[in-house]
C-alpha positions as CSV (number, residue, x, y, z in Angstrom):
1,X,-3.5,14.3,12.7
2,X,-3.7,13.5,9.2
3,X,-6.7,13.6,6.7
4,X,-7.9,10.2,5.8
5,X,-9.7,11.5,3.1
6,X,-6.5,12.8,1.8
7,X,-5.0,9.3,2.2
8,X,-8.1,7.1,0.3
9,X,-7.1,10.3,-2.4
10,X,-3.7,9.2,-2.6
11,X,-4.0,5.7,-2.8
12,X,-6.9,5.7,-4.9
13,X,-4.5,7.7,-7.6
14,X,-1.8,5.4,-7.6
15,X,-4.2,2.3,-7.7
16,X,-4.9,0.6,-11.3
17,X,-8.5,0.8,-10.6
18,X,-9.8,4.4,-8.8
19,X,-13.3,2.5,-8.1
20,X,-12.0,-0.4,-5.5
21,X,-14.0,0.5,-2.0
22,X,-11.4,1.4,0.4
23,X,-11.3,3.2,3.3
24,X,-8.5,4.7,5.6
25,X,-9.5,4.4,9.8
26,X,-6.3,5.8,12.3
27,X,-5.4,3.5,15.3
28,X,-3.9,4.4,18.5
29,X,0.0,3.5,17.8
30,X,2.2,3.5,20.9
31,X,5.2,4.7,19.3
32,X,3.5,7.1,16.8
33,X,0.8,8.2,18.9
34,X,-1.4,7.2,15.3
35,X,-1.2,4.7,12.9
36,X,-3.1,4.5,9.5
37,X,-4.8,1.6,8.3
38,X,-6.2,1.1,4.7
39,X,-8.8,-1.2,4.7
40,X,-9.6,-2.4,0.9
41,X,-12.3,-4.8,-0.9
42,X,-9.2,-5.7,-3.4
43,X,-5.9,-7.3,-2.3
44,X,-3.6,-4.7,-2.9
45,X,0.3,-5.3,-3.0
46,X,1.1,-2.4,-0.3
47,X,4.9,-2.5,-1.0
48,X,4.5,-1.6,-4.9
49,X,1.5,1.2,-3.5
50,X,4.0,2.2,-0.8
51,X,6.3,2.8,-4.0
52,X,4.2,4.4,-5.8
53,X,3.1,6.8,-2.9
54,X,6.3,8.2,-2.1
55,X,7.4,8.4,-5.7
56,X,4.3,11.2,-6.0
57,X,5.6,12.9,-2.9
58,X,3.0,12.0,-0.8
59,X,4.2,12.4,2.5
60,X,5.3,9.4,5.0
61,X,2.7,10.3,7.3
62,X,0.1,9.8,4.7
63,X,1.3,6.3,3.9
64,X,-0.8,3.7,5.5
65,X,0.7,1.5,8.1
66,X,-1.2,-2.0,7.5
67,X,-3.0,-2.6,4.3
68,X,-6.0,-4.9,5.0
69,X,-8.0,-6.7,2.6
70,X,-11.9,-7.1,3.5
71,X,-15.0,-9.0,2.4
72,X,-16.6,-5.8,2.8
73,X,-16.2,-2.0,3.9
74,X,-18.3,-0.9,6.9
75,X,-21.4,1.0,5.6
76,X,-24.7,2.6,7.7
77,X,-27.7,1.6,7.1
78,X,-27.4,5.0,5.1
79,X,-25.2,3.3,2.9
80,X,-22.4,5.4,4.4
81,X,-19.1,4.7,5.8
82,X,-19.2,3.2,9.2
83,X,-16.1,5.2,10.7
84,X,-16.9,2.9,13.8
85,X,-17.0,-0.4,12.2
86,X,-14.2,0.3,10.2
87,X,-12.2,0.9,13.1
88,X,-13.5,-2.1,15.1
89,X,-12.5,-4.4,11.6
90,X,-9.3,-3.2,11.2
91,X,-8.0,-3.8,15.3
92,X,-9.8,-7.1,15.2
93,X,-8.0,-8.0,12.0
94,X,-4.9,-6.7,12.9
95,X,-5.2,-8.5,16.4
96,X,-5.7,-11.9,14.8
97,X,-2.6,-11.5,12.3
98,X,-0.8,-10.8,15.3
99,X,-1.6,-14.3,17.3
């Protein structure tokens, strides 16, 4: 299982602004038994991050699957992130790119 944490870390270093809300949710994968899925308030051009990624040695594992781009990140009423509705965005989104 990887760190999502580590993930949003990695991405948010390679990204030109460090302050875009993102958020990184894993998905049941069939082939891959996980999949990671960056979900991000900015369009960001995932091939050039992808780049970018494995040119710091981040690890392929840590490079997310989909990158999504989102009116807004899933918060609590807490104003923390909604693990849950994150989750529930991304295979809804993903579900209707895929019709």
């Amino acid at each position: 299982m990887v760190s999502l944490s580590a993930v949003e870390a990695a991405v948010r270093a390679v990204v030109d602004d460090p302050n875009i809300p993102l958020m990184a949710v894993s998905l049941p994968d069939a082939n891959k038994g996980e999949r990671i899925v960056l979900l991000s308030e900015a369009a960001l051009d995932a091939q050039t991050l992808k780049t970018a990624l494995r040119s710091h040695g981040t690890p392929a594992l840590m490079i997310p699957s989909d990158w999504l781009t989102v009116e807004e990140i899933p918060r609590l009423g807490s104003g923390k992130a909604d693990f849950a509705g994150a989750k529930r965005l991304a295979e809804a989104q993903l579900a209707a790119e895929s019709s």
